[in-house]
DRENKE-878063 format. One record per atom (N, C-alpha, C, CB): x, y, z. Coordinates in steps of 0.05 Angstrom, whole numbers, padded with zeros to 5 digits, always signed. Last residue first. Glycine has a CB too. Layout:
XYZ/...
***
This chain:
+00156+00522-00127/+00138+00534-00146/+00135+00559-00149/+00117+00528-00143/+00193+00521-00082/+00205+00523-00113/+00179+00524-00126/+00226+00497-00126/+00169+00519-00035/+00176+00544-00040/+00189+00544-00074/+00198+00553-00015/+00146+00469-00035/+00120+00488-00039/+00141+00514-00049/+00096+00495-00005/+00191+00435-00033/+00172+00438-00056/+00156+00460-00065/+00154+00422-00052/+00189+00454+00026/+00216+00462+00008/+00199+00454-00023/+00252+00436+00018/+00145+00437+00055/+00154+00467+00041/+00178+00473+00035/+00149+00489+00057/+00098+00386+00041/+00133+00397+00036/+00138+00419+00033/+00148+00390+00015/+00055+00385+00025/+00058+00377+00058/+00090+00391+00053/+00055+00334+00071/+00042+00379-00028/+00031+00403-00014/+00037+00412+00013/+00007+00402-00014/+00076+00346-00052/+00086+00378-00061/+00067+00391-00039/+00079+00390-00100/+00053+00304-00027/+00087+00302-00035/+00090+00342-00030/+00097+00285-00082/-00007+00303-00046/+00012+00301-00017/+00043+00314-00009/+00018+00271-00015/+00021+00297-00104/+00004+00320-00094/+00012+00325-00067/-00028+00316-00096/+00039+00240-00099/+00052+00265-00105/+00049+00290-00096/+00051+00268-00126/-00014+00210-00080/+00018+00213-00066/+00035+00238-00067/+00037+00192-00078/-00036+00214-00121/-00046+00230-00095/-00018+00229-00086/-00072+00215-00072/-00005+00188-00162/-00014+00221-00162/-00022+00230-00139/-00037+00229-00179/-00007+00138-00133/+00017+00147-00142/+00009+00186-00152/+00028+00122-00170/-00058+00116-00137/-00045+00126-00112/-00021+00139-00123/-00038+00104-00090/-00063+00122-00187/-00092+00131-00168/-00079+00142-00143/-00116+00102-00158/-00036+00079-00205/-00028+00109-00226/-00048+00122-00202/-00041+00112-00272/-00059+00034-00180/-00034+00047-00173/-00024+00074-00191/-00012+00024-00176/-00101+00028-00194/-00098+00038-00171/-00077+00047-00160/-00104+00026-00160/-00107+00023-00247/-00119+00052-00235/-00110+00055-00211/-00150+00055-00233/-00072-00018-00253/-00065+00000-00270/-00079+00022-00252/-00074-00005-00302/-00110-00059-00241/-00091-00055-00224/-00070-00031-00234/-00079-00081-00218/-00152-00065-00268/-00155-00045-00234/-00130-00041-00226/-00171-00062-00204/-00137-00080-00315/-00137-00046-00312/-00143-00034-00289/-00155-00033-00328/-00119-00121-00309/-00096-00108-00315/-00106-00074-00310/-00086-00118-00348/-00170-00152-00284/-00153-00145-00272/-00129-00123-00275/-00148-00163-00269/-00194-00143-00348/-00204-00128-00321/-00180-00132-00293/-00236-00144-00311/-00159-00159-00389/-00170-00133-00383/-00178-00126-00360/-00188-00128-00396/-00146-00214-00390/-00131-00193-00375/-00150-00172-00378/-00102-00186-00385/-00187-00235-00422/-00180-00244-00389/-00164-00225-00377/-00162-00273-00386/-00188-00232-00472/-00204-00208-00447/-00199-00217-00419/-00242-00205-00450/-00160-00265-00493/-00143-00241-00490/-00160-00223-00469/-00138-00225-00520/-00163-00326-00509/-00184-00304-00493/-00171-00283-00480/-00202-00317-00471/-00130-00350-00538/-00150-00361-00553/-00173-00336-00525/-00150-00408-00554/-00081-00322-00529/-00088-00325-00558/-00114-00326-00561/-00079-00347-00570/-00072-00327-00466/-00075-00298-00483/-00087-00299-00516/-00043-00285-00485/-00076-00358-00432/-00098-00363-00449/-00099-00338-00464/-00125-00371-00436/-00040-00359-00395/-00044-00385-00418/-00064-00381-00431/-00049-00415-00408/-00052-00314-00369/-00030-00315-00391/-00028-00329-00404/-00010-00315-00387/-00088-00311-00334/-00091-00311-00362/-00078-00311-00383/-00099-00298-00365/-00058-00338-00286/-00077-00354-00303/-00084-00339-00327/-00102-00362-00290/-00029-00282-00269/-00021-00309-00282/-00038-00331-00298/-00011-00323-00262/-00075-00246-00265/-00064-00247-00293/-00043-00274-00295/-00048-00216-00299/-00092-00267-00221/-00114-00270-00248/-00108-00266-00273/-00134-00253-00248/-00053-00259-00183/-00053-00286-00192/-00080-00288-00221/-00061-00306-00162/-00057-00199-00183/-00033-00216-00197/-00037-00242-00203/-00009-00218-00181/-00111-00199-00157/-00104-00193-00185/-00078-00204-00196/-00103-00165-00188/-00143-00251-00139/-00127-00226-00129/-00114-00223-00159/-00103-00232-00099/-00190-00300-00102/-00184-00282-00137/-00163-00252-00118/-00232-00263-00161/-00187-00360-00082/-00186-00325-00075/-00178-00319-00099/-00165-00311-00050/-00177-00420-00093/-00193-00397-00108/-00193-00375-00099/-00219-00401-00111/-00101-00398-00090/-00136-00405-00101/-00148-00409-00082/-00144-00431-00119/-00073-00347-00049/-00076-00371-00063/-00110-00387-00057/-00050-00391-00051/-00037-00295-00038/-00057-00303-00030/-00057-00329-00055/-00080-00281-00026/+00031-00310-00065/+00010-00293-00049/-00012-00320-00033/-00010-00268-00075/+00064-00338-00092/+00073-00342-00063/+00048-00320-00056/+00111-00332-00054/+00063-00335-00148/+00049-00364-00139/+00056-00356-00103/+00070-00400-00156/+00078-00304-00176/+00090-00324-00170/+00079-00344-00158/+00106-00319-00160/+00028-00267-00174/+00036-00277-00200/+00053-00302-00198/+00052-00256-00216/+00031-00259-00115/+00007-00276-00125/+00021-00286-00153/-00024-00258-00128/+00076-00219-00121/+00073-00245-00107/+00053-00266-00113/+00068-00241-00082/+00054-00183-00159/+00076-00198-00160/+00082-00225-00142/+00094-00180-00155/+00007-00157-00123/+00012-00176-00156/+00034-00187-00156/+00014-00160-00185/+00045-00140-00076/+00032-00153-00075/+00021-00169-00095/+00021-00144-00066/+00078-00104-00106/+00100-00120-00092/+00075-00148-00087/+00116-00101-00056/+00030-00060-00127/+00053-00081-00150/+00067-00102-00137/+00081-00062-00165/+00024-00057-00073/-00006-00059-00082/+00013-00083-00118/-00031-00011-00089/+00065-00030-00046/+00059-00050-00051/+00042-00070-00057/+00063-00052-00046/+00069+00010-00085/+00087+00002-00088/+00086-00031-00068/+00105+00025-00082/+00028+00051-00073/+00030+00031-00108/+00054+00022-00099/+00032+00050-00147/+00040+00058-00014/+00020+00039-00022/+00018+00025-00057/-00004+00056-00016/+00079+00085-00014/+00087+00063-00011/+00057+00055-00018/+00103+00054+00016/+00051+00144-00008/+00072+00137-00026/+00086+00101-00034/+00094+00155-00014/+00034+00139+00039/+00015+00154+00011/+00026+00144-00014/+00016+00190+00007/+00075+00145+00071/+00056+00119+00072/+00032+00116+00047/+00039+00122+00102/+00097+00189+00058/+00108+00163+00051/+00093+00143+00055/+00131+00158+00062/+00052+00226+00087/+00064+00226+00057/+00073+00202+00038/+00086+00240+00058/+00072+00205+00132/+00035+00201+00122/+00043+00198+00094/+00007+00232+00128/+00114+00230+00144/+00106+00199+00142/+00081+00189+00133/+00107+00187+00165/+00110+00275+00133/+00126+00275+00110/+00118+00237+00113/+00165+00292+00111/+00075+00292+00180/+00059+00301+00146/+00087+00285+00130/+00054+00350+00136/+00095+00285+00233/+00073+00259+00222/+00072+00272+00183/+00027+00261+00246/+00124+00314+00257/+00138+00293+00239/+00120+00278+00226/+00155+00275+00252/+00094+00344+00296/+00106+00352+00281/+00122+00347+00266/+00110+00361+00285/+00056+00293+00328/+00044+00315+00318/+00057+00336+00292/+00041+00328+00342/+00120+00277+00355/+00098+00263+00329/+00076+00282+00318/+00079+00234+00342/+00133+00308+00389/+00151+00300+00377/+00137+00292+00347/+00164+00280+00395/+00089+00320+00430/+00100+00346+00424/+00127+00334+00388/+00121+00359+00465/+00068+00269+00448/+00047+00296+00448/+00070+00328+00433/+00034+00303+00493/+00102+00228+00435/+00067+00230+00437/+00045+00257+00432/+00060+00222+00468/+00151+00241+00457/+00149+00230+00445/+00115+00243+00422/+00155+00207+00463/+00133+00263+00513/+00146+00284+00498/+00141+00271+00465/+00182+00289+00509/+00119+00218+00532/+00093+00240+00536/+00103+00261+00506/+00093+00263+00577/+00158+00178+00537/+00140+00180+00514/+00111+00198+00519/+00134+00150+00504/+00188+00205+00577/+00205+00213+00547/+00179+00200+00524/+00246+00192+00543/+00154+00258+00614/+00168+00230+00609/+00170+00229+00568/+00141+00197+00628/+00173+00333+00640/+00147+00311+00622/+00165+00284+00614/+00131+00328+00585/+00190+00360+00668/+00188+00343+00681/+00171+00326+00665/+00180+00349+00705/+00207+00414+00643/+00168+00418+00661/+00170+00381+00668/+00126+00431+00626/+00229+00409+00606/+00242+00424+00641/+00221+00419+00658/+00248+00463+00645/+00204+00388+00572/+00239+00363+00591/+00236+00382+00610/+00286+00359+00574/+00187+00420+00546/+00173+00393+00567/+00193+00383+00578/+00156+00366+00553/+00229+00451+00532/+00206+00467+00552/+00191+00443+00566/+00181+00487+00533/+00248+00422+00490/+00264+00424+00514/+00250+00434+00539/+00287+00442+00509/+00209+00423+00454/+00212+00397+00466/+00227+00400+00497/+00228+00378+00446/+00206+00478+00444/+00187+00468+00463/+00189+00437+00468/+00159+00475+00453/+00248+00483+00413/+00246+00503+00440/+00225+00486+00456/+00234+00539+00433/+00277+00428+00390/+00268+00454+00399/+00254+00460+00416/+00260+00464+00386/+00308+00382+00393/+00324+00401+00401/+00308+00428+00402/+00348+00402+00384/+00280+00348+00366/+00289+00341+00382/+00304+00362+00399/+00300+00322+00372/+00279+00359+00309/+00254+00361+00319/+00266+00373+00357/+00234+00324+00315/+00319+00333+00273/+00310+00357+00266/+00287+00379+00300/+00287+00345+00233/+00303+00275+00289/+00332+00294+00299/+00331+00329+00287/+00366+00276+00282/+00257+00269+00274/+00257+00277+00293/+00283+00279+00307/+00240+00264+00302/+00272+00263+00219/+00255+00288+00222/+00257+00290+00249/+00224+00288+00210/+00296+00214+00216/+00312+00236+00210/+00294+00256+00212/+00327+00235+00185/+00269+00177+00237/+00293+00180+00259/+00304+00212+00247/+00322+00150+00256/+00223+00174+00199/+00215+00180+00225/+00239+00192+00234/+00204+00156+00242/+00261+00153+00155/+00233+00187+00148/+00245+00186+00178/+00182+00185+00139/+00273+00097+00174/+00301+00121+00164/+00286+00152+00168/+00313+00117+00121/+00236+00078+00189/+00247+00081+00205/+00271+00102+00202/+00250+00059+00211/+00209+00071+00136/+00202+00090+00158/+00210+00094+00174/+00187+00090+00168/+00241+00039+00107/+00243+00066+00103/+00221+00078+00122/+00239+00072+00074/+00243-00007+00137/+00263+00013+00140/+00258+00043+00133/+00285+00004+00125/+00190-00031+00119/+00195-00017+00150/+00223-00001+00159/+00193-00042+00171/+00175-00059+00074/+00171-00026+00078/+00184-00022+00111/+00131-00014+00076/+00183-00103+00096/+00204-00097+00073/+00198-00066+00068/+00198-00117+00041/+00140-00115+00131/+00171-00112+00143/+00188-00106+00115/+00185-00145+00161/+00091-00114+00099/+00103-00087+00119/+00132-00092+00124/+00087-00085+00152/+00104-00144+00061/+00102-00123+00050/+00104-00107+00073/+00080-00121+00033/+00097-00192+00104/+00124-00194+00087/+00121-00171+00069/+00128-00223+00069/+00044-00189+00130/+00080-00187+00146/+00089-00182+00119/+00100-00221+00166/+00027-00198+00085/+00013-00173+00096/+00035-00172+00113/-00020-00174+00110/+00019-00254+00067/+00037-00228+00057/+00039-00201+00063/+00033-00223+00037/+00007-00285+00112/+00049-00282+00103/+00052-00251+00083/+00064-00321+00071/-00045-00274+00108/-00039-00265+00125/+00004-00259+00117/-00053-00284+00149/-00058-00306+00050/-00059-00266+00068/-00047-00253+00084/-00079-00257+00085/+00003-00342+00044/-00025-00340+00052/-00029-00314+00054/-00034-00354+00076/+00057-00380+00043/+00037-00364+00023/+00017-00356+00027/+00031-00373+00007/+00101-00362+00097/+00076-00375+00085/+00060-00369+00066/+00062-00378+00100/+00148-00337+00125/+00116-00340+00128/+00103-00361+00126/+00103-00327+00112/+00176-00356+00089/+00188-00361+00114/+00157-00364+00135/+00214-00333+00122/+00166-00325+00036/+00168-00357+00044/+00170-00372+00064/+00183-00366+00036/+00158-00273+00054/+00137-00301+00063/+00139-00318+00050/+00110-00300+00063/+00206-00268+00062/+00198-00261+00091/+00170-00274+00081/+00198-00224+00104/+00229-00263+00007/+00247-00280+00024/+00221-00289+00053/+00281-00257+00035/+00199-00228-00019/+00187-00259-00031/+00211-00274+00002/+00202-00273-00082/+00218-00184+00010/+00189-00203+00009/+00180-00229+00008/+00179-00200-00008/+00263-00181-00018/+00257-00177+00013/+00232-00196+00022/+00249-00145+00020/+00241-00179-00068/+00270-00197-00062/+00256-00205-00033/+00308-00177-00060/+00221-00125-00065/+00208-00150-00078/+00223-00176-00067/+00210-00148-00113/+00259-00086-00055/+00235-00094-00039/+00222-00120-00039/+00217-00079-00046/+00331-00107-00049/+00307-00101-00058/+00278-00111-00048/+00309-00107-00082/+00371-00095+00004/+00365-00121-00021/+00334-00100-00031/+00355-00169-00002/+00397-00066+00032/+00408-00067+00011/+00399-00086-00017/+00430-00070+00021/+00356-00056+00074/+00357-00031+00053/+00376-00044+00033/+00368+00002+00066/+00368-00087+00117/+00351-00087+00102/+00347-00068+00076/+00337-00086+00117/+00427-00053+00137/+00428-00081+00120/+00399-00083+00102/+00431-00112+00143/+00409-00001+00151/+00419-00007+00125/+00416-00036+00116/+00446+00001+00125/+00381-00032+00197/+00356-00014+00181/+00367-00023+00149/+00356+00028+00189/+00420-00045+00228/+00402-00067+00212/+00387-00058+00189/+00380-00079+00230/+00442+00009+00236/+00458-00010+00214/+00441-00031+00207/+00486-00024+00226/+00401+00026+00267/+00400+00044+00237/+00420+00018+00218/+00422+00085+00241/+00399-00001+00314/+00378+00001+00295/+00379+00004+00273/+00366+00016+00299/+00449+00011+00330/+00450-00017+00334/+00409-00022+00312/+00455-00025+00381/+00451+00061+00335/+00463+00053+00308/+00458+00026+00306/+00494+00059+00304/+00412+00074+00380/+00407+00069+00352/+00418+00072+00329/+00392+00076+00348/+00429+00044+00421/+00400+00031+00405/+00411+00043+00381/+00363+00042+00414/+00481+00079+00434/+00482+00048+00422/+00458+00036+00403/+00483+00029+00447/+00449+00145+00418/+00471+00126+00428/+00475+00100+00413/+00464+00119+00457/+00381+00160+00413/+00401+00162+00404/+00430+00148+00414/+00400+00185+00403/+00322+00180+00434/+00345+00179+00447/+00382+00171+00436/+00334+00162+00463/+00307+00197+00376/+00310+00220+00403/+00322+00206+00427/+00277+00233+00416/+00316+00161+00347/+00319+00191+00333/+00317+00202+00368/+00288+00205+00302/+00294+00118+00364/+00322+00114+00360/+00326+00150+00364/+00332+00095+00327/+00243+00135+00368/+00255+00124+00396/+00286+00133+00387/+00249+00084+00402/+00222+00138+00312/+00218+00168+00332/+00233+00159+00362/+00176+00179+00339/+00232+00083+00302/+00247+00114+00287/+00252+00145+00296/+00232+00122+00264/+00191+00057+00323/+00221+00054+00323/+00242+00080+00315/+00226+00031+00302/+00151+00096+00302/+00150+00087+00330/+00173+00082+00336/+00135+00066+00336/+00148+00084+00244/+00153+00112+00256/+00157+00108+00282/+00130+00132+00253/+00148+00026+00241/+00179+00036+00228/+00163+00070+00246/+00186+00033+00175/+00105+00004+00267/+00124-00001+00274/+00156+00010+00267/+00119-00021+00272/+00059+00043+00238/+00060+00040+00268/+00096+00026+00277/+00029+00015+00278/+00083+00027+00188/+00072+00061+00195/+00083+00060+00224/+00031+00069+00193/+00074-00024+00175/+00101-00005+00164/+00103+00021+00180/+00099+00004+00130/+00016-00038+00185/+00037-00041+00195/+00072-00032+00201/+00033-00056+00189/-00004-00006+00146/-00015+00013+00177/+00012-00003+00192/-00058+00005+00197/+00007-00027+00105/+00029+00004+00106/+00011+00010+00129/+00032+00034+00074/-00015-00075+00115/+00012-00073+00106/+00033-00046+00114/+00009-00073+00077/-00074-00054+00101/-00056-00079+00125/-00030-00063+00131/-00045-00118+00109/-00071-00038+00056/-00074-00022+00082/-00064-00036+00104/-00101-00016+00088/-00063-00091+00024/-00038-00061+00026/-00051-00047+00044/-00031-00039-00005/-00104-00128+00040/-00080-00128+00038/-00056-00114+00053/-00080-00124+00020/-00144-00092+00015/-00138-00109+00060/-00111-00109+00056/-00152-00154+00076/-00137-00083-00031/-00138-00068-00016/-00135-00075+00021/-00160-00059-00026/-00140-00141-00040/-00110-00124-00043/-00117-00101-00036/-00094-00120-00072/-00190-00161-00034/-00169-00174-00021/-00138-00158-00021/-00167-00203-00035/-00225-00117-00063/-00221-00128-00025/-00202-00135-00024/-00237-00150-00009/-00201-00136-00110/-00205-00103-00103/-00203-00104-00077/-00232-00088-00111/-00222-00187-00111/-00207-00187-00118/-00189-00150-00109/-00216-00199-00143/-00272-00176-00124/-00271-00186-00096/-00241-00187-00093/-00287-00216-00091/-00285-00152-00178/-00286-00136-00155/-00275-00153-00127/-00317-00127-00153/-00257-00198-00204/-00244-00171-00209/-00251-00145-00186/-00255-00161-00239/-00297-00227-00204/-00269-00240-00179/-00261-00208-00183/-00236-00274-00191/-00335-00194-00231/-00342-00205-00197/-00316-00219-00192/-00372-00230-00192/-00316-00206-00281/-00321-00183-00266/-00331-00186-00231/-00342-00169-00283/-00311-00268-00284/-00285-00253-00284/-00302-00223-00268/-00269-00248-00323/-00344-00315-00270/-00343-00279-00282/-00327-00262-00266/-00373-00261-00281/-00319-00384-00284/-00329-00351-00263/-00329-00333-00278/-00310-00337-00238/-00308-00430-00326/-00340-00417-00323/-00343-00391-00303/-00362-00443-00308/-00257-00428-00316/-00273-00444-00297/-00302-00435-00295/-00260-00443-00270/-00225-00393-00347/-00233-00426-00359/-00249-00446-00350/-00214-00441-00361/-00280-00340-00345/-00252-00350-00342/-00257-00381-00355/-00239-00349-00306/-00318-00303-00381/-00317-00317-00359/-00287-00331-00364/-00344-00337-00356/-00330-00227-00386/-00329-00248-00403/-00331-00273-00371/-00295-00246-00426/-00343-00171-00375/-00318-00186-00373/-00314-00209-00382/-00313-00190-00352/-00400-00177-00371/-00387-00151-00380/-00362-00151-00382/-00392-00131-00365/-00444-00227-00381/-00416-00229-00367/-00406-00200-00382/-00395-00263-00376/-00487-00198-00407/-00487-00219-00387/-00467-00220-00369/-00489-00242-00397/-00469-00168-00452/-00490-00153-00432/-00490-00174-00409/-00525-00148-00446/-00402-00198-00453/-00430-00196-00464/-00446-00182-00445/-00443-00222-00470/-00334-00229-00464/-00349-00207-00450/-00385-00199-00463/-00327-00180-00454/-00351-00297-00483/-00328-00270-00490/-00352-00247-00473/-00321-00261-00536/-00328-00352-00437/-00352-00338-00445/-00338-00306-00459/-00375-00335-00413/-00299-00394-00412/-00294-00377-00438/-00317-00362-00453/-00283-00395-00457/-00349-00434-00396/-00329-00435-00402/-00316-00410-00418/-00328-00457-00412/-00403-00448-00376/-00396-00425-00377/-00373-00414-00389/-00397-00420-00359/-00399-00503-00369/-00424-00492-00387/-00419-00459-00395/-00455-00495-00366/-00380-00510-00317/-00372-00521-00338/-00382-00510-00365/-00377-00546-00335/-00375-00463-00271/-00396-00467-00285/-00379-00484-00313/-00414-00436-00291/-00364-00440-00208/-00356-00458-00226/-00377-00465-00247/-00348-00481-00212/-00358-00393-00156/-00376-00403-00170/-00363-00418-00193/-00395-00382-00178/-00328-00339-00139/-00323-00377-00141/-00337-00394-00150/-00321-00391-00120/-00368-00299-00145/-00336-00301-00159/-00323-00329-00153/-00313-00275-00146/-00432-00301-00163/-00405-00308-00140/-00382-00310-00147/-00403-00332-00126/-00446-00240-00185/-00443-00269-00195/-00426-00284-00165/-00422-00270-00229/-00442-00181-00187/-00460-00200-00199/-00468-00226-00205/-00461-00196-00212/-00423-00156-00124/-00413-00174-00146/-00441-00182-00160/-00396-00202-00134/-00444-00127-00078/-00447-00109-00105/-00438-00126-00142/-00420-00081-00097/-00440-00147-00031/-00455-00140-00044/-00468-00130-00072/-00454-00135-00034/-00378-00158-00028/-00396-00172-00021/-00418-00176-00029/-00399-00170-00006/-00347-00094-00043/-00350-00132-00059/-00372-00144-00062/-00337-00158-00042/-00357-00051-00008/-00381-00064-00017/-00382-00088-00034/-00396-00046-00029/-00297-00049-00003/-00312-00049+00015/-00343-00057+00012/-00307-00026+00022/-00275-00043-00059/-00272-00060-00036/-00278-00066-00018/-00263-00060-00030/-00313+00005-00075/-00312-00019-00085/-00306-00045-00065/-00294-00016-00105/-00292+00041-00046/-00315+00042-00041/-00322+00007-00049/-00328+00068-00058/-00238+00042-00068/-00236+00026-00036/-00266+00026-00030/-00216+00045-00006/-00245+00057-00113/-00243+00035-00120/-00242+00025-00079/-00213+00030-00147/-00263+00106-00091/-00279+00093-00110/-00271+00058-00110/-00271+00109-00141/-00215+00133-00073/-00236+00131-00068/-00253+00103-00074/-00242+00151-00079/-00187+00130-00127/-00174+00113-00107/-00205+00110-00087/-00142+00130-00089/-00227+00169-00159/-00216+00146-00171/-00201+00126-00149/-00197+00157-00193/-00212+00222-00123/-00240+00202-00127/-00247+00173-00143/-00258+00219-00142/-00162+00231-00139/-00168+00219-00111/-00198+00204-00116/-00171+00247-00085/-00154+00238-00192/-00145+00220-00174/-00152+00199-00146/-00134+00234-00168/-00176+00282-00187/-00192+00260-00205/-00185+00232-00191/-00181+00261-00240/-00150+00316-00146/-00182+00313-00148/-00195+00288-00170/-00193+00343-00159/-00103+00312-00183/-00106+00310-00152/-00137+00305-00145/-00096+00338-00137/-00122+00339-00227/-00116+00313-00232/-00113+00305-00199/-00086+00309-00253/-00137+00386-00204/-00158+00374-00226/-00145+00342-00227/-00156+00393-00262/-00129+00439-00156/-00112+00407-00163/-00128+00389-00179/-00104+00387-00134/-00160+00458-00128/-00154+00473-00154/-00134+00452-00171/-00139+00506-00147/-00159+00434-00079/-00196+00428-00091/-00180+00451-00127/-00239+00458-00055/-00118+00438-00060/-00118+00410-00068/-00143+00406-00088/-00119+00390-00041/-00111+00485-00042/-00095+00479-00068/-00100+00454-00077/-00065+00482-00066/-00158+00486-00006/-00158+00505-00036/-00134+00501-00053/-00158+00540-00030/-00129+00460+00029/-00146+00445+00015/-00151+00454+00000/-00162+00438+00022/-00082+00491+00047/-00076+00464+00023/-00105+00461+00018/-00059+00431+00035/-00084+00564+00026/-00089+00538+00042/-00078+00514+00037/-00113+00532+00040/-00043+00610+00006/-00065+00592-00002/-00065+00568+00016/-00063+00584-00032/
***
């Protein structure tokens, strides 16, 4: 069976996906599609409870909440694509060098790799944009370089697998340079378990990203981003509990959204998975 006939018989893989879909359709049309300016200030508006008007209600600053909730969708979607194209390009690239030439680089690679690997992701982060800077841009470094070992660990260990067959050795005789071999014969047949992991890191830092904003070290006011929409609603859980709803639940779909595709990915690209079913 194919993968895409296992992916189109895949019901929660298919719900999944059109649901992540969806919400990057979202992120991508924000601009247009908000009902309100999501910065917009309205004294008059204050705490408005969700209505045919406001479908979300309004925050303490008179905004509709459903319009930061979509613009809010942009900014952590840029974000985390940001993030894991950066993790991608610089941890597989490093990983596929060390892994095939091998020697001094790359234990002198793999032992930094471990050191980074012993603190936690979040930890990692909050350390690399404080150093940054609280801004889009600090967090978009500081979620790729805390993902960047583990691509460097995927990449080095598939392409010591890689490195020794028949047709890598067939371009070494035929005089091919070490990033032709790299490029055209090395990456083509290591890319499905890194794609995979890149499938896989995104709820991870789409949560690393809330979390920062919640602290106060993300993106910062007025930009609406979801961790920081649930810090501000937290003072106001008694007297307007719908403040969380809409952030708590994009950020709930997107990561239960990516975290199933991921999987699916997981079991359909893997034939040691594929053979235990």
């Amino acid at each position: 069976m194919s993968v895409v006939r296992r992916f189109r018989r895949d019901r929660v893989f298919v719900f999944s996906a059109c649901v992540l879909v969806g919400l990057y359709v979202v992120a991508a049309l924000a601009p247009w599609i908000t009902p309100y300016d999501p910065l917009e200030t309205s004294l008059r508006e204050v705490f408005r409870t969700p209505s045919a008007e406001h479908l979300l209600g309004t925050d303490q600053f008179g905004r509709d909440v459903l319009s930061r909730v979509i613009l809010a969708t942009r900014v952590t979607a840029k974000m985390t694509a940001a993030a894991v194209l950066l993790a991608l390009l610089l941890g597989a690239s490093l990983g596929m060098y060390v892994g095939y030439v091998g020697g001094a680089v790359e234990s002198i690679v793999m032992r930094m790799t471990d050191m980074m690997l012993i603190f936690p992701t979040i930890m990692l982060a909050i350390v690399i944009v404080t150093i940054a800077g609280p801004s889009e841009a600090g967090v978009i470094v500081a979620l790729g370089l805390s993902q960047l070992p583990k691509f460097v660990r995927i990449a080095r260990g598939v392409t010591l697998s890689v490195r020794e067959a028949p047709y890598v050795e067939a371009s070494i005789a035929v005089g091919s340079g070490r990033w032709h071999i790299l490029r055209r014969h090395i990456w083509p047949n290591i890319s499905s378990p890194i794609i995979v992991q890149a499938t896989l890191t995104l709820p991870v830092l789409v949560l690393s990203a809330s979390a920062l904003s919640f602290l106060g070290l993300g993106v910062q006011p007025p930009t609406p981003e979801w961790g920081a929409m649930l810090n501000e609603s937290k003072d106001f859980l008694r007297t307007s509990p719908y403040l969380l709803l809409g952030p708590g639940l994009a950020l709930f779909m997107f990561v239960l959204a990516s975290n199933l595709v991921g999987d699916a990915l997981q079991e359909a690209l893997n034939p040691r998975l594929e053979a235990r079913r």
